[in-house]
Backbone as CSV, one residue per row, in Angstrom:
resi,resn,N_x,N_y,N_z,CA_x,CA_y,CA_z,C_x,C_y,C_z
1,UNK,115.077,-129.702,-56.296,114.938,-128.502,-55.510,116.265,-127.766,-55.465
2,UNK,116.242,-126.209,-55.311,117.189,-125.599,-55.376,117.946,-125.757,-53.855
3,UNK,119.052,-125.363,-53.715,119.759,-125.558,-51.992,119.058,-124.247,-51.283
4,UNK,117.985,-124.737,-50.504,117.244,-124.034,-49.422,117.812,-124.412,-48.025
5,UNK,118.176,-123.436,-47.105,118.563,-123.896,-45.655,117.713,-124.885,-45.154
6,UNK,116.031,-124.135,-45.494,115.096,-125.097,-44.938,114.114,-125.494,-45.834
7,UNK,113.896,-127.130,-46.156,113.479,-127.819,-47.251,112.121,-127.450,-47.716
8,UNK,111.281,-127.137,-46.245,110.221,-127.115,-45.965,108.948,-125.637,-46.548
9,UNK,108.232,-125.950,-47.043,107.489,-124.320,-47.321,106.772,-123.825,-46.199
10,UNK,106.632,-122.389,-45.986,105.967,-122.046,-44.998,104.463,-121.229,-45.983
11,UNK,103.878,-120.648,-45.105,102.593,-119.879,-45.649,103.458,-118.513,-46.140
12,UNK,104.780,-118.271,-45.724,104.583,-116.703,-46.313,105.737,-117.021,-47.789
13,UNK,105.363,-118.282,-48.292,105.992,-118.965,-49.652,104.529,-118.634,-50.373
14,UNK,103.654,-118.814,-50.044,102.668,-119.142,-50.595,101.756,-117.506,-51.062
15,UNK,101.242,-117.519,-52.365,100.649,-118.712,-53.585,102.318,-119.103,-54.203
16,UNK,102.611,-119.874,-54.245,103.116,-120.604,-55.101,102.599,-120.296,-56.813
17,UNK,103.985,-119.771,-57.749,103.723,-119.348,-58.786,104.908,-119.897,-60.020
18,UNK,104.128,-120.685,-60.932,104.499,-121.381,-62.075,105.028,-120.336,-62.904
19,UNK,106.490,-120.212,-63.455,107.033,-119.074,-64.614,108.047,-120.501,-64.830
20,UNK,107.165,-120.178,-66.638,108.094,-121.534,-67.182,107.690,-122.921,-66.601
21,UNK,108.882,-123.114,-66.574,109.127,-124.773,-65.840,109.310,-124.710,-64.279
22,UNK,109.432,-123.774,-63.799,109.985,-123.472,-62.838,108.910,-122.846,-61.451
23,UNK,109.160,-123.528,-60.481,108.018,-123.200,-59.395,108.266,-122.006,-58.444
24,UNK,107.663,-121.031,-58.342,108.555,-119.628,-57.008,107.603,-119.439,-56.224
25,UNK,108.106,-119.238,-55.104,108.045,-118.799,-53.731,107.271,-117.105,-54.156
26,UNK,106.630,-116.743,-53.214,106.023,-115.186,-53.393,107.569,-114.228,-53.855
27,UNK,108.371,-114.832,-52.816,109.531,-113.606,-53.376,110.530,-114.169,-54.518
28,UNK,109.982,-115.262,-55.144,110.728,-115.179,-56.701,111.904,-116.175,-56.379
29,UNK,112.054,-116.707,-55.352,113.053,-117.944,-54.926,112.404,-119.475,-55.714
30,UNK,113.074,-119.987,-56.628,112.991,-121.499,-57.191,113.087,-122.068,-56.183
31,UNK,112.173,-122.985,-55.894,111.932,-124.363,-55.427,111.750,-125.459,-56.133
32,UNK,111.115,-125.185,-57.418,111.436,-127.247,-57.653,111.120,-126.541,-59.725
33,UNK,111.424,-127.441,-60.243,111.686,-127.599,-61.500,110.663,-128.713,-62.086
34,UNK,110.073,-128.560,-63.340,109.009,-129.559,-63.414,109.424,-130.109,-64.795
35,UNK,109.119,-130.907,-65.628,109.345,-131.496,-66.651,108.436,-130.680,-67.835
36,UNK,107.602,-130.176,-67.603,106.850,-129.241,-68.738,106.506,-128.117,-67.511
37,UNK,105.915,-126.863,-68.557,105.278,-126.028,-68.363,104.139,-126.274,-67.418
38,UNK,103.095,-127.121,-68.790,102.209,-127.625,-68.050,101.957,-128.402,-66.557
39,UNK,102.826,-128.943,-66.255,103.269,-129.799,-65.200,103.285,-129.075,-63.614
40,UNK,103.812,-127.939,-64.575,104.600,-126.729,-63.390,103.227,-126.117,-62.767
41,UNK,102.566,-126.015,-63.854,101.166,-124.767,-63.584,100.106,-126.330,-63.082
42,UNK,100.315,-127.167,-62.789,99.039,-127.615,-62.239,100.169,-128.355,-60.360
43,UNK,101.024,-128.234,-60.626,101.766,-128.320,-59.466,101.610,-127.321,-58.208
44,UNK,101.202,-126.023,-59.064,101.501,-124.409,-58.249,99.896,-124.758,-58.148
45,UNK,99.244,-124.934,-59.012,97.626,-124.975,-58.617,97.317,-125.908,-57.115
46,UNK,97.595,-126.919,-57.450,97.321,-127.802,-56.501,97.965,-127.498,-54.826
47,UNK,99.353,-127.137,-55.051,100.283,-127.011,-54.060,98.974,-125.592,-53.186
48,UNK,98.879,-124.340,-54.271,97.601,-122.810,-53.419,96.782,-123.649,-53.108
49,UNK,96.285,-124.670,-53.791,94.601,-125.165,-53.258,94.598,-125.658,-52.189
50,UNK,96.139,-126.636,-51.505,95.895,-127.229,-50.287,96.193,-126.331,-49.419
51,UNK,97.255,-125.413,-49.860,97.586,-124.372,-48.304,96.380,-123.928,-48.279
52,UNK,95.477,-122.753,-49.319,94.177,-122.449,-48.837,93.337,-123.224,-47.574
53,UNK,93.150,-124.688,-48.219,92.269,-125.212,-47.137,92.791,-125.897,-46.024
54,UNK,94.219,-125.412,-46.194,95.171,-125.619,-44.653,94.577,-124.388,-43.661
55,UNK,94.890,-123.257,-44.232,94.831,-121.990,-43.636,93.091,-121.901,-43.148
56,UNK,92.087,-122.292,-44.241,90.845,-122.109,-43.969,90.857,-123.076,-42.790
57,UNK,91.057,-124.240,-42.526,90.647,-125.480,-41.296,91.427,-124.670,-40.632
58,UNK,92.311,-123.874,-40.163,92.832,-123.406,-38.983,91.638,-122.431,-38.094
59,UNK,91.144,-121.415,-39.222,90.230,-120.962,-38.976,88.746,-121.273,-38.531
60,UNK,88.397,-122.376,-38.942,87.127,-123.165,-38.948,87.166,-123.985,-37.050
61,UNK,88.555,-124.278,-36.682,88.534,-125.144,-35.653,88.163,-124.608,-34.168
């Protein structure tokens, strides 16, 4: 991970977007580095799919 004040992602990071190897924040800030391409783009997939159904169960409760 790159030196972030705070380690942690919030929702206004999110979708999370794979360029390259490399994972960004909505505003284009690196957070983590992946070993392939491929790696990267199912990292950013997975990482949107859980905030989604973070954000949806907030709503649902």
């Amino acid at each position: 991970m790159t030196d972030r004040k705070d380690e942690h992602l919030h929702p206004a990071d999110f979708p999370i977007e794979a360029e390259s190897k490399s994972l960004k924040t909505t505003d284009g800030e690196t957070i983590a580095e992946a070993k392939t391409r491929k790696l990267a783009d199912e990292i950013a997939q997975r990482l949107n799919e859980q905030a989604y159904r973070e954000e949806q169960d907030c709503w649902s409760a």
